[in-house]
PAZAPA-4460 file (N, C-alpha, C; in steps of 0.05 Angstrom, whole numbers, plus 32768, in hexadecimal, padded with zeros to 4 digits):
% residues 84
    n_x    n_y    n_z   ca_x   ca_y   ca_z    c_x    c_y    c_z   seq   type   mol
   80E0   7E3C   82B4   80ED   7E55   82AA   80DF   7E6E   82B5     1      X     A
   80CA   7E68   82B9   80B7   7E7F   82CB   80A5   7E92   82B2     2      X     A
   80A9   7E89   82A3   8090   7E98   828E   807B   7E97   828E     3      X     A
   806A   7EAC   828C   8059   7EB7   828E   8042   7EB1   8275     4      X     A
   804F   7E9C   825F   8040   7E98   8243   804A   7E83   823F     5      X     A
   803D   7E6F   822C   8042   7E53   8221   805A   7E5C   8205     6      X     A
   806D   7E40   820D   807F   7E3C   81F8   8075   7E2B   81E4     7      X     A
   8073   7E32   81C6   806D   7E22   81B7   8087   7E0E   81AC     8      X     A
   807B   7DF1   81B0   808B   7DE2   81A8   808A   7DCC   818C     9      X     A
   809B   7DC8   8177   808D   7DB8   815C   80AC   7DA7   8159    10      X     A
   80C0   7D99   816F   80CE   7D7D   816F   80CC   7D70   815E    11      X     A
   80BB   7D69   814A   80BB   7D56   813F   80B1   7D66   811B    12      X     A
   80A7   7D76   8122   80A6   7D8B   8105   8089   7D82   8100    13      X     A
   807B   7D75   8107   8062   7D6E   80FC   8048   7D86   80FA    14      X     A
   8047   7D9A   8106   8041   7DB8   8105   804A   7DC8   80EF    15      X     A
   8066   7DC7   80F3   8076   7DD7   80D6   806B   7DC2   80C0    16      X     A
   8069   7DB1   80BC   8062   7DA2   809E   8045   7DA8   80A0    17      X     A
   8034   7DA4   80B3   8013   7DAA   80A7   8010   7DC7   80A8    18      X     A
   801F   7DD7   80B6   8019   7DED   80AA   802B   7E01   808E    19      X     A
   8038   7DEE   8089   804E   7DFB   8070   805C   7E12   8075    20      X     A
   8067   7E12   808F   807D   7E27   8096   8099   7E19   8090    21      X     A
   809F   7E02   807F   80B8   7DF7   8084   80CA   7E11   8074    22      X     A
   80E4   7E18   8080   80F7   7E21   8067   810A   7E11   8061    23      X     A
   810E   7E0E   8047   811D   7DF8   8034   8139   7E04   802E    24      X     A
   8135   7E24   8029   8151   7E1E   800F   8170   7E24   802B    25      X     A
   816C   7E22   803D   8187   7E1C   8049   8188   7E00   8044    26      X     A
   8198   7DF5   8038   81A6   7DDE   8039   81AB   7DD3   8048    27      X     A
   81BC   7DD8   805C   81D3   7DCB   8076   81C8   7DCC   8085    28      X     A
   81AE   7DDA   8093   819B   7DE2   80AE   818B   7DD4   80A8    29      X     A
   817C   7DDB   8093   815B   7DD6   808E   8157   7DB4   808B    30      X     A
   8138   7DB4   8092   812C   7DC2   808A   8121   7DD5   80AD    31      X     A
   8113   7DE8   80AE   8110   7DF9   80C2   80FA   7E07   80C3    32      X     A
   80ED   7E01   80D7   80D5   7E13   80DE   80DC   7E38   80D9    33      X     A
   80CE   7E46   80C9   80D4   7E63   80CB   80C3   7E68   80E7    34      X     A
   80D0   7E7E   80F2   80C9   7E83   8106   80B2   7E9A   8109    35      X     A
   80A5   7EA0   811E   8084   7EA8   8120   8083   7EB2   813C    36      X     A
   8074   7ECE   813F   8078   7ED5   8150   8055   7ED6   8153    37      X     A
   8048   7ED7   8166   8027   7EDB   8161   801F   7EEB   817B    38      X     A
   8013   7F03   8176   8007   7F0F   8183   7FE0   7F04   8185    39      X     A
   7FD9   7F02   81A1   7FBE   7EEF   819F   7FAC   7F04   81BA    40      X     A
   7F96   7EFE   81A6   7F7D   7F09   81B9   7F79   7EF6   81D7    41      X     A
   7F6C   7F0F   81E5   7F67   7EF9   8204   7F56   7EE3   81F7    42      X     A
   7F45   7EDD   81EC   7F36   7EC0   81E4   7F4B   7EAD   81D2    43      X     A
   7F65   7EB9   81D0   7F7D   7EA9   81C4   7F7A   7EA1   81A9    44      X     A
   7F6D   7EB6   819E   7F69   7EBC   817A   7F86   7ED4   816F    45      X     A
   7F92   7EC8   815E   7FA8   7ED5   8157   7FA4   7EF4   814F    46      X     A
   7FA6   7F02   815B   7FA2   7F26   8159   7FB7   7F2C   8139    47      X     A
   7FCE   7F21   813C   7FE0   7F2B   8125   7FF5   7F16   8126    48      X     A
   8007   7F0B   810C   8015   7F00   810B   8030   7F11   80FC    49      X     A
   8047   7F09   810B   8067   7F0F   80FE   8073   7EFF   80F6    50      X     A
   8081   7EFC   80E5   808C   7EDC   80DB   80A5   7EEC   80CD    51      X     A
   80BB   7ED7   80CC   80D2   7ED7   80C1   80EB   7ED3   80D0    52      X     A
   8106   7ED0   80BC   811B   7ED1   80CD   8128   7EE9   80D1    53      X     A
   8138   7EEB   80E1   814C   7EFE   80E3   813F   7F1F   80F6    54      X     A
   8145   7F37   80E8   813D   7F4B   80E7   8121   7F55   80DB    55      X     A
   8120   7F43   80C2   8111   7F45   80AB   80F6   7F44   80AE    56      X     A
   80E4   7F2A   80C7   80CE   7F27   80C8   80CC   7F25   80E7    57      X     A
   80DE   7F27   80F2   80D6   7F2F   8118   80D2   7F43   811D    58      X     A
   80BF   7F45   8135   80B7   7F69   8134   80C6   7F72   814D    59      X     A
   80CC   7F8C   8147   80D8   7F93   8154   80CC   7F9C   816F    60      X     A
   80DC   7FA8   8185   80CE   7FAB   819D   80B2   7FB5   81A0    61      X     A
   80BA   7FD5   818C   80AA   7FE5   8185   808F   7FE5   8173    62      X     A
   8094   7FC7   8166   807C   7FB8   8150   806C   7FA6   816C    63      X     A
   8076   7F9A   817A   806F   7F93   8194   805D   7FA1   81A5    64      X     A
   805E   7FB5   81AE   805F   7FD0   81BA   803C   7FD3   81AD    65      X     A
   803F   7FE3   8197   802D   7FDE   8182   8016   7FDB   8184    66      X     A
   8029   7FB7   8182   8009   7FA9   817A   7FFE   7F9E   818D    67      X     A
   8007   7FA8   81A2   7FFD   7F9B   81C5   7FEA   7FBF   81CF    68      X     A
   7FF2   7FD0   81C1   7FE6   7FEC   81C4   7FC9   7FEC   81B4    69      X     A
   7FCC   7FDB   819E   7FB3   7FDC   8193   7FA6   7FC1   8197    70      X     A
   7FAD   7FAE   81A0   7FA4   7F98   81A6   7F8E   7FA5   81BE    71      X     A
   7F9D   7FAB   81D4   7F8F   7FB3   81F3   7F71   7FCA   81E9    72      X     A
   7F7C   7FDD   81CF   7F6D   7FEF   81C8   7F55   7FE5   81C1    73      X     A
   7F54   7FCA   81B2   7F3E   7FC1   81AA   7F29   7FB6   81C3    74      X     A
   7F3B   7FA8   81D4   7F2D   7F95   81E6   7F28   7F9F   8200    75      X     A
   7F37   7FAE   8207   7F2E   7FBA   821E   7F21   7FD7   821D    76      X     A
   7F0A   7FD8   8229   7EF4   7FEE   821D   7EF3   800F   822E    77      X     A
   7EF8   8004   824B   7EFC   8017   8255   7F16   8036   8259    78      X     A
   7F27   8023   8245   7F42   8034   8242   7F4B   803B   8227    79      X     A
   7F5E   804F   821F   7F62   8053   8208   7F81   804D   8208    80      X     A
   7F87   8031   81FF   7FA9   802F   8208   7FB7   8040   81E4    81      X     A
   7FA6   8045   81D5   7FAA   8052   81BA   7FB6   8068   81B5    82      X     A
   7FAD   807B   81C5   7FBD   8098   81C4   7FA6   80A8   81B3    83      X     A
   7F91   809F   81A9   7F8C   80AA   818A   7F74   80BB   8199    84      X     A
***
């Protein structure tokens, strides 16, 4: 596909059950991993997490944007990607 980042994959749900992300109350779908978006430090320690469906718990471009502005802010020393 040509990406540039790892796809997380959980086929068999055994991730979603030890970590208790299953969602239950759809009936007809579920049961269903909620979905997770993870922003991660270069040593690949999770910087921030977004979780949810829909509108409700994905971030938006600009939540993106963000947290990759203050992510860089922290870690890289020589620059101020912050504005502040």
């Amino acid at each position: 596909m040509g990406a540039k980042f790892p796809f997380l994959s959980d086929q068999d749900l055994e991730l979603t059950e030890a970590l208790g992300i299953k969602e239950t109350t759809d009936k007809i779908h579920g049961p269903l991993p909620v979905p997770f978006t993870f922003a991660l430090l270069p040593d690949q320690t999770i910087f921030r997490i977004f979780n949810g469906w829909y509108f409700v718990g994905r971030p938006t471009p600009e939540e993106l944007r963000q947290t990759i502005r203050d992510l860089m802010g922290r870690t890289v020393k020589d620059l101020d990607f912050r504005g502040d």
